[in-house]
C-alpha positions as CSV (number, residue, x, y, z in Angstrom):
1,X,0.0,0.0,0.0
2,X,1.5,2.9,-1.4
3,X,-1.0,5.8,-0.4
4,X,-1.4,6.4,-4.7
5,X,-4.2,4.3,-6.8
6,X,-3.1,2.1,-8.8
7,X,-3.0,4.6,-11.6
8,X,0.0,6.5,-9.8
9,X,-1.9,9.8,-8.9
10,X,-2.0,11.2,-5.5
11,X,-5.2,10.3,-3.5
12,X,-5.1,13.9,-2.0
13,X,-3.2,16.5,-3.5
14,X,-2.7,20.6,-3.7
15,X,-3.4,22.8,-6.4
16,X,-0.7,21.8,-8.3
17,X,-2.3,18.7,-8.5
18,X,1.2,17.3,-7.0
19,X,1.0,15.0,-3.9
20,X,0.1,16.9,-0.3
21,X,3.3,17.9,1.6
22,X,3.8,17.5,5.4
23,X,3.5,20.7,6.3
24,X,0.0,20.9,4.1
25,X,-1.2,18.1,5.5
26,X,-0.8,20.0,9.0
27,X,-1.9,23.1,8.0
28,X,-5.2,21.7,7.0
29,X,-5.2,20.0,10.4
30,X,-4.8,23.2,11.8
31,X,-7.4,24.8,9.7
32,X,-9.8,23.0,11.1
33,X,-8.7,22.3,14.6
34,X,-8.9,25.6,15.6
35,X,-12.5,26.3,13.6
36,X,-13.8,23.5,16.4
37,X,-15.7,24.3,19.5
38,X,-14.4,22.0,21.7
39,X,-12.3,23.7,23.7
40,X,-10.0,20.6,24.7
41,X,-9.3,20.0,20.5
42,X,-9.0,23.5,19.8
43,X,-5.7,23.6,22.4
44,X,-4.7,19.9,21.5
45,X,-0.9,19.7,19.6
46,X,-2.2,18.0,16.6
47,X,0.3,16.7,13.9
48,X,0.1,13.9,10.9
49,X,2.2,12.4,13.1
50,X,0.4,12.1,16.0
51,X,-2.9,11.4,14.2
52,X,-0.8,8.4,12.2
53,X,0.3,7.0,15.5
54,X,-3.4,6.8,17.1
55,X,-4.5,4.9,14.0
56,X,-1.6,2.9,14.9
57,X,-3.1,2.1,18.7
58,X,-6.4,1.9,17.2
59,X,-5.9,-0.9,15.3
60,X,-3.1,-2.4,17.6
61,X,-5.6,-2.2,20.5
62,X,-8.7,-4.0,17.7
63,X,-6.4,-6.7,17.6
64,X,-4.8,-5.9,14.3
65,X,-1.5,-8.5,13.8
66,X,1.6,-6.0,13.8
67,X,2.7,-6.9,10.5
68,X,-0.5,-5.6,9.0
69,X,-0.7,-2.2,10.8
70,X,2.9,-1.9,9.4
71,X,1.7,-2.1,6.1
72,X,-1.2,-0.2,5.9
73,X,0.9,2.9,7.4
74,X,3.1,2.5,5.4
């Protein structure tokens, strides 16, 4: 699992139509972190980082085998 279809293009992408960086991924975390009203979220450090290790424990803690959360993160 590459995070492209099988056709090669980007699943999310910028207006370049070029593959998301990083930091766009986190300011569209941002974005819409601080347009929340709950007030715990809104002070929260959220990163792609953080959100890709709580999918991480979320399928580790469902039972997912290692092996299988390793490749579907990438």
């Amino acid at each position: 699992m590459s995070g492209k279809p099988a056709d090669g293009h980007p699943v999310f992408f910028n207006q370049q139509h070029t593959k998301l960086s990083r930091g766009g991924i986190a300011w569209f975390i941002n974005k819409y972190r601080t347009l929340t009203d709950a007030h715990e979220l809104a002070r929260a450090r959220i990163s792609p980082h953080i959100l890709r290790h709580s999918k991480a424990m979320h399928l580790y803690e469902a039972g997912i085998p290692l092996p299988y959360i390793r490749d579907i993160l990438g």
